[in-house]
DSSP file (Angstrom, degrees, kcal/mol; ACC not computed):
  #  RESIDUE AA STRUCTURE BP1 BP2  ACC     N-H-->O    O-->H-N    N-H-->O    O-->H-N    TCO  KAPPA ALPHA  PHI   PSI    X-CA   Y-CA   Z-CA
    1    1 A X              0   0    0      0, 0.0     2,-0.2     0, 0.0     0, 0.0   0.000 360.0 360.0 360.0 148.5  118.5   54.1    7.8
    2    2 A X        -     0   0    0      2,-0.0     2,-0.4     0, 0.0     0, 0.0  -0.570 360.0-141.9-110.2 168.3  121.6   53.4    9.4
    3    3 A X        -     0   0    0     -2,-0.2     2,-0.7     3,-0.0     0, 0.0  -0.938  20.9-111.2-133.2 159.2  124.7   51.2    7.5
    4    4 A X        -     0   0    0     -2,-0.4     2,-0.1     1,-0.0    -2,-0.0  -0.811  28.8-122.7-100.7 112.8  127.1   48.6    8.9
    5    5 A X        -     0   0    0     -2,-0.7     2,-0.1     1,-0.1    -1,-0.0  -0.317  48.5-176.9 -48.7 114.7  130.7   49.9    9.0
    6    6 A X        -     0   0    0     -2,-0.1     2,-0.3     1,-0.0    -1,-0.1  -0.292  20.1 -80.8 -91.8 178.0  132.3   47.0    6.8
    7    7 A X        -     0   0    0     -2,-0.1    -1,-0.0     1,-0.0     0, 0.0  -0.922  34.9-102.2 -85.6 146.5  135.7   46.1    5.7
    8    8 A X        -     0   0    0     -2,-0.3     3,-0.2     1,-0.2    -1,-0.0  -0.257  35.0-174.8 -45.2 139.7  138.0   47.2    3.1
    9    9 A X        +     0   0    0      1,-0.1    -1,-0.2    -3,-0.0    -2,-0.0   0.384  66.4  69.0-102.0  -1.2  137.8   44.7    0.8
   10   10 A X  S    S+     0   0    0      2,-0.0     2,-0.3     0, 0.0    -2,-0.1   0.260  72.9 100.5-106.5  34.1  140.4   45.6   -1.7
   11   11 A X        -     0   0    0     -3,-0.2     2,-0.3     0, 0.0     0, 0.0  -0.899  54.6-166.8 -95.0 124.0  143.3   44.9    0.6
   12   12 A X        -     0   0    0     -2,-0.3     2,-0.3     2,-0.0    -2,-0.0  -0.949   4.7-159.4-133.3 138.9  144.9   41.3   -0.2
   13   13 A X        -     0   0    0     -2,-0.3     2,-0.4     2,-0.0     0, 0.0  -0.617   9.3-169.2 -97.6 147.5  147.7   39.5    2.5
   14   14 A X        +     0   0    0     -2,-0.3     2,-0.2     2,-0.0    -2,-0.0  -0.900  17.8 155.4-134.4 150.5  149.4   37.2    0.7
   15   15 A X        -     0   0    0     -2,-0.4     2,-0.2     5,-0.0    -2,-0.0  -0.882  37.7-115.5-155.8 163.9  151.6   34.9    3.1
   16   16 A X    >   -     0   0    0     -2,-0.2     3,-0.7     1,-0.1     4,-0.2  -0.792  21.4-127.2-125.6 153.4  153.2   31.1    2.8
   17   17 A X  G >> S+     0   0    0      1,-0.3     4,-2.2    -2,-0.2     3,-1.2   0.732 110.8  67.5 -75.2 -24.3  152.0   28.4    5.1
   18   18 A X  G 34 S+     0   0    0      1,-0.3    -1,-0.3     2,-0.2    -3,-0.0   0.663  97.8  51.7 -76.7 -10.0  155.4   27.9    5.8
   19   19 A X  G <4 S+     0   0    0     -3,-0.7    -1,-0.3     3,-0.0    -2,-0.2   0.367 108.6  48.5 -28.2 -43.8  155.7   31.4    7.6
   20   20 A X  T <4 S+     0   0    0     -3,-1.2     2,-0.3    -4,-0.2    -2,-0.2   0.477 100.0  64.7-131.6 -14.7  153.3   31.1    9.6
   21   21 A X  S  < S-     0   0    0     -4,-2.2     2,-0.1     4,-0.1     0, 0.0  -0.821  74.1-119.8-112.2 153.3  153.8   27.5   11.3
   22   22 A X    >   -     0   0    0     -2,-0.3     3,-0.6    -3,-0.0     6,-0.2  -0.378  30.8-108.8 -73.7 153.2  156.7   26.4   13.7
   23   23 A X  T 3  S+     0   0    0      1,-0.2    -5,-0.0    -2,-0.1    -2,-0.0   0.263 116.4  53.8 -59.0   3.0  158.8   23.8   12.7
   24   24 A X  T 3  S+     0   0    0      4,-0.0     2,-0.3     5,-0.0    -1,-0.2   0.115  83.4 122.2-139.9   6.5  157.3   21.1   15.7
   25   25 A X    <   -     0   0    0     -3,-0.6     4,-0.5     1,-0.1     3,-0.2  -0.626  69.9-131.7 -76.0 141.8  153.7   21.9   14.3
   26   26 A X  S  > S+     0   0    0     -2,-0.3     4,-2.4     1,-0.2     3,-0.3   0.738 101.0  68.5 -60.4 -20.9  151.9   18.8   13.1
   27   27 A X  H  > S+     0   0    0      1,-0.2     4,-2.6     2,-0.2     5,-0.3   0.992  89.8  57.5 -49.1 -68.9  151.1   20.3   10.2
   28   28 A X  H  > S+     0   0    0      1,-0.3     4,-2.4     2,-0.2    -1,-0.2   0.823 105.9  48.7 -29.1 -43.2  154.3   20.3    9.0
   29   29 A X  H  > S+     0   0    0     -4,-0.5     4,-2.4    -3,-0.3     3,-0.5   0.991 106.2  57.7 -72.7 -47.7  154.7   16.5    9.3
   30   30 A X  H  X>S+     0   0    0     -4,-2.4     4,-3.0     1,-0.2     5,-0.6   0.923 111.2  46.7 -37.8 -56.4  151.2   16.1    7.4
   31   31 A X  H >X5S+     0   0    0     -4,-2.6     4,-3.3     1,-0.3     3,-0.9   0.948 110.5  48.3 -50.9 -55.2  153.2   18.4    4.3
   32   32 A X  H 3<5S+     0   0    0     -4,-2.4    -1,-0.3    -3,-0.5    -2,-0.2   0.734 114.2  47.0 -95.7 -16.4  156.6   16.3    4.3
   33   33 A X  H 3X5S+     0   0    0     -4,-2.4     4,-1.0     2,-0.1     3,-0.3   0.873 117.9  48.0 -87.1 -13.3  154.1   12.6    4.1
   34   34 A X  H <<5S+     0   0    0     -4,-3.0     3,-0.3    -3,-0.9    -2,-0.2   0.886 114.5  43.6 -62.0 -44.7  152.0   14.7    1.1
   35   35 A X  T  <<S+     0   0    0     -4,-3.3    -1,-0.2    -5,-0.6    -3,-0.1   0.539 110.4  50.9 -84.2  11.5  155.0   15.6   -0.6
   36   36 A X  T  4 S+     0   0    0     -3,-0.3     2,-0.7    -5,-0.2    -1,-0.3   0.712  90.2  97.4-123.5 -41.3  156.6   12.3   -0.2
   37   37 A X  S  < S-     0   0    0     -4,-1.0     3,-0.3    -3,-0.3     2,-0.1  -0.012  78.1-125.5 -54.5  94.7  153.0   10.2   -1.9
   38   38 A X    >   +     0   0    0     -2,-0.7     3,-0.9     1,-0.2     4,-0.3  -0.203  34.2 180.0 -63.0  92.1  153.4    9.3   -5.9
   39   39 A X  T 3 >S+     0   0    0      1,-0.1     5,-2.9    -5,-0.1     4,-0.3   0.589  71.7  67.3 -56.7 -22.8  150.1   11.1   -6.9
   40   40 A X  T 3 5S+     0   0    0     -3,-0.3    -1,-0.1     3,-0.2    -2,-0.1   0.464  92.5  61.7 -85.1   0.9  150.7   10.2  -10.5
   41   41 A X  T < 5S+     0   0    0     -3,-0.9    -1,-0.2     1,-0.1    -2,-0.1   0.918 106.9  37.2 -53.5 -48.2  150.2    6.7   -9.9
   42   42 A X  T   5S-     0   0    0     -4,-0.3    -2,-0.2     2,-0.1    -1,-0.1   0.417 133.3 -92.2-103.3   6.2  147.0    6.6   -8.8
   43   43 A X  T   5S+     0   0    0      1,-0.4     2,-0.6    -4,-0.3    -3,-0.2   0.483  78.7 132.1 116.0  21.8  146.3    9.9  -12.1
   44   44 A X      < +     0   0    0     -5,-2.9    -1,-0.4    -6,-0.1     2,-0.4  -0.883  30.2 173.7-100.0 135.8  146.8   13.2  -10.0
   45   45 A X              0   0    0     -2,-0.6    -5,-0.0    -5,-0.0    -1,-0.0  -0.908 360.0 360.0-134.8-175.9  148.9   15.5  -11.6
   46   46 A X              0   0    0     -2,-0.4    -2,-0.0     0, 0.0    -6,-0.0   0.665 360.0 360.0 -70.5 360.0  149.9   19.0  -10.9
């Protein structure tokens, strides 16, 4: 019986969004109207 060549799986990346997008990405606008919303009005908190 033959096996399927996998990946490691105990290799972990860890990276920030903020890395990884250009400044003129729309994402970027999406973050700065998130960060800007009072979540603790309406009973989200961090």
């Amino acid at each position: 019986m033959q096996f399927v060549q996998g990946y490691k799986c105990n290799q972990t990346t860890l990276s920030i969004l903020d890395n990884q997008e250009k400044a003129d990405n729309p994402v970027q606008l999406m973050d700065a109207f998130v960060d800007k919303l009072n979540l603790t009005k309406p009973g989200f908190d961090k």
